[in-house]
N, C-alpha and C positions, 0 to 999 in steps of 0.2 A: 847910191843916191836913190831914193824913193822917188819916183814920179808920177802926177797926178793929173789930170786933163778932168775938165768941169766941161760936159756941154751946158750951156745956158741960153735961155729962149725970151724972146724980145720983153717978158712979163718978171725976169730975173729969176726965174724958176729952175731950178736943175733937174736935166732931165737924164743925165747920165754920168757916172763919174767912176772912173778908172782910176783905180793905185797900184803901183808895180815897184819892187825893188826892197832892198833896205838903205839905211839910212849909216850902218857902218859908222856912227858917231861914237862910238866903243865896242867892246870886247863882247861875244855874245852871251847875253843874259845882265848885263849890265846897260845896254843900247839906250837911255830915257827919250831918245826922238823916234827911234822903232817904237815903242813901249807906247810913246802918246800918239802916235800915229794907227795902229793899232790899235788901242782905247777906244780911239774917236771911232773908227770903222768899225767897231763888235758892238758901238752904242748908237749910232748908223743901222744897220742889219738888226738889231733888235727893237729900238723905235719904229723902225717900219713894219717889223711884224707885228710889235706890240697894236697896230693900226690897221692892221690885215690889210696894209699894203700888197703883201706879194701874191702874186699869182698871173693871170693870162700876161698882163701887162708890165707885170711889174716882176722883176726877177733881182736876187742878190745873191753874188756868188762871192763866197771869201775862203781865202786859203791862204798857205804859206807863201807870204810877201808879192800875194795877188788879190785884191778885192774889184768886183763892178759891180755896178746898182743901174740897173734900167729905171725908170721912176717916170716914164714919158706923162703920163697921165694920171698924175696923185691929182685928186681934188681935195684932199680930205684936208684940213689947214690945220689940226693937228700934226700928219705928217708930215708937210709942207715946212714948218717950223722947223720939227727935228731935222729936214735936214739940210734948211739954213742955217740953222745955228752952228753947226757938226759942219759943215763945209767953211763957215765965217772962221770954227776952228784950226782946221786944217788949212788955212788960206796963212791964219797968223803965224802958226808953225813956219812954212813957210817963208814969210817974212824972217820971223825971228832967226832960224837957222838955215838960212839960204846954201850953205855949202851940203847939207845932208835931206833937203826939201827941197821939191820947184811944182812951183802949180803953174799948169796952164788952162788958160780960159777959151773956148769955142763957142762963140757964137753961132746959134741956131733958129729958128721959125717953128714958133711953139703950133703944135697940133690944134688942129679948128675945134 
């Protein structure tokens, strides 16, 4: 099962978000819920560079059936977007195939 934890901060902003695992919803190389989970996170990690998100504050690591995104302090509401939209994603995943998805939400107290 792939698992996901959102921190999110009183402004509904994500400031950090962890993926772990696979999704084992088929045979590998066939998996379509690995495959869009996956998607979403390599269009994640590249939205946010494409925004020169990353650096002091902002870090994204992705690897084999491990992605985290630090994001504490995007201001930039181009990137902000990217990665509402790419989290509203992976939220419906999700929803839709709850047996190989599960999101968790944490609530957090956004930075001054």
């Amino acid at each position: 099962m792939i698992q996901m934890i959102g921190w999110v901060d009183e402004h509904d902003q994500i400031t950090r978000l962890r993926i772990d695992g696979h999704a084992d919803s088929g045979r590998y190389g066939e998996d379509v819920v690995c495959a869009a989970v996956s998607a979403l996170v390599e269009t994640l990690a590249l939205g946010l560079k494409e925004f020169g998100v990353e650096g002091a504050h902002h870090r994204v690591l992705v690897d084999e059936g491990h992605a985290e995104f630090w994001i504490e302090t995007v201001r930039d509401p181009d990137a902000e977007r990217v990665a509402r939209w790419i989290v509203a994603g992976l939220k419906d995943l999700a929803r839709s195939h709850g047996r190989f998805v599960h999101w968790q939400e944490i609530r957090v107290k956004a930075d001054p």
